[in-house]
N, C-alpha and C positions, 0 to 999 in steps of 0.2 A: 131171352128177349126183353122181358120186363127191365130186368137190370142195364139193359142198351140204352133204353126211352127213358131211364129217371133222368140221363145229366141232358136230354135236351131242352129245358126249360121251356116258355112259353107256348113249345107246339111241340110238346110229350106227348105219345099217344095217337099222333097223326100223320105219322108215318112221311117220308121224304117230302119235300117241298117240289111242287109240280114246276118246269119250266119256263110257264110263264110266271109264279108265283119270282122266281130268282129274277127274271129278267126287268119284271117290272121294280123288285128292289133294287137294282142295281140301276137303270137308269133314275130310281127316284135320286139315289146317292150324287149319279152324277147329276141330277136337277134338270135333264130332259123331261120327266114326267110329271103331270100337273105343274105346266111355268114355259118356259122359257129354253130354248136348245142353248145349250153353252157359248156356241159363237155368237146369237145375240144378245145373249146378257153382257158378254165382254162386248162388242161395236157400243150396246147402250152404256155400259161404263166409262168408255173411252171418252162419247160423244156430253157427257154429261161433267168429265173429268176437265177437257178442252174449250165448251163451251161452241158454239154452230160456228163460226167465224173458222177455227184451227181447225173441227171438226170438217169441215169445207174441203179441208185445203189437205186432207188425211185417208189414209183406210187401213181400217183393221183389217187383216189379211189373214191371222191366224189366233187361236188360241188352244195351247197343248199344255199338262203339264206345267199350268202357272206362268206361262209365258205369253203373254201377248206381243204380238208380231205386228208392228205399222205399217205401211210405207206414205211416206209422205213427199208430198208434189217436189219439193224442188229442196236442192241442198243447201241455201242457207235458211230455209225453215228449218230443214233436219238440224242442223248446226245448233238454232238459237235451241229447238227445244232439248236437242243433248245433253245442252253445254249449262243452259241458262234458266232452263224450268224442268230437266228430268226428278230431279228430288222432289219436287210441289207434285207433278205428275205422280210419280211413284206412290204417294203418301196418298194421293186423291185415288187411284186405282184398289190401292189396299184394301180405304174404306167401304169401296164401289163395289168391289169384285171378287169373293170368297175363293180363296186360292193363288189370288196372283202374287209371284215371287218376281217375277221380271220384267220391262219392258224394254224391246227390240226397235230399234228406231233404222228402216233404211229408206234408201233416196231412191225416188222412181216413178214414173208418170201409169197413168192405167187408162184404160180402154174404158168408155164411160159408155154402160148400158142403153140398149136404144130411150127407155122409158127417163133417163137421166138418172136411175138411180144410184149410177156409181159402179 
């Protein structure tokens, strides 16, 4: 038994890690714990990336996996920011948003909260 517990370093001697001890590591990992749930740190990256005017006219819809999901109001928004500032986005997300590898751009209107908040 002794010989089991040398190679676990830091918490030798204290026998398996209780459930909640795993759970709360792993969301600290995903940075749900103490901070922020991951969908609003990616909407705050987005809206800080865009600036309230594009931000307006936008919603972050998802984030999985590095990907942030948009949809925005109408299709030659979608077009300009595609075609015409996807690279400056990309580059401003990167520095915003720990993980992000991609952004998804689709065209589509949304059902706006009673409270207006989107």
């Amino acid at each position: 038994m002794a010989g089991r517990e040398r190679g676990r370093g830091a918490g030798a001697g204290r026998g398996p890690a209780s459930l909640g001890e795993l759970l709360a590591g792993v969301l600290h990992g995903a940075g749900a714990a103490g901070g922020q749930p991951p969908l609003v740190r990616a909407r705050n990256a987005w809206q800080q990336a865009v600036g309230a005017e594009l931000a307006a006219q936008t919603r972050v819809s998802g984030w999985r996996n590095g990907v942030l999901r948009v949809q925005v109001r109408s299709a030659p928004l979608l077009q300009e920011l595609a075609t015409f500032r996807r690279q400056a986005l990309q580059a401003a997300l990167a520095q915003r948003l720990p993980g992000f590898r991609a952004l998804q751009l689709r065209a589509g209107a949304w059902e706006e909260a009673p409270d207006g908040g989107g």
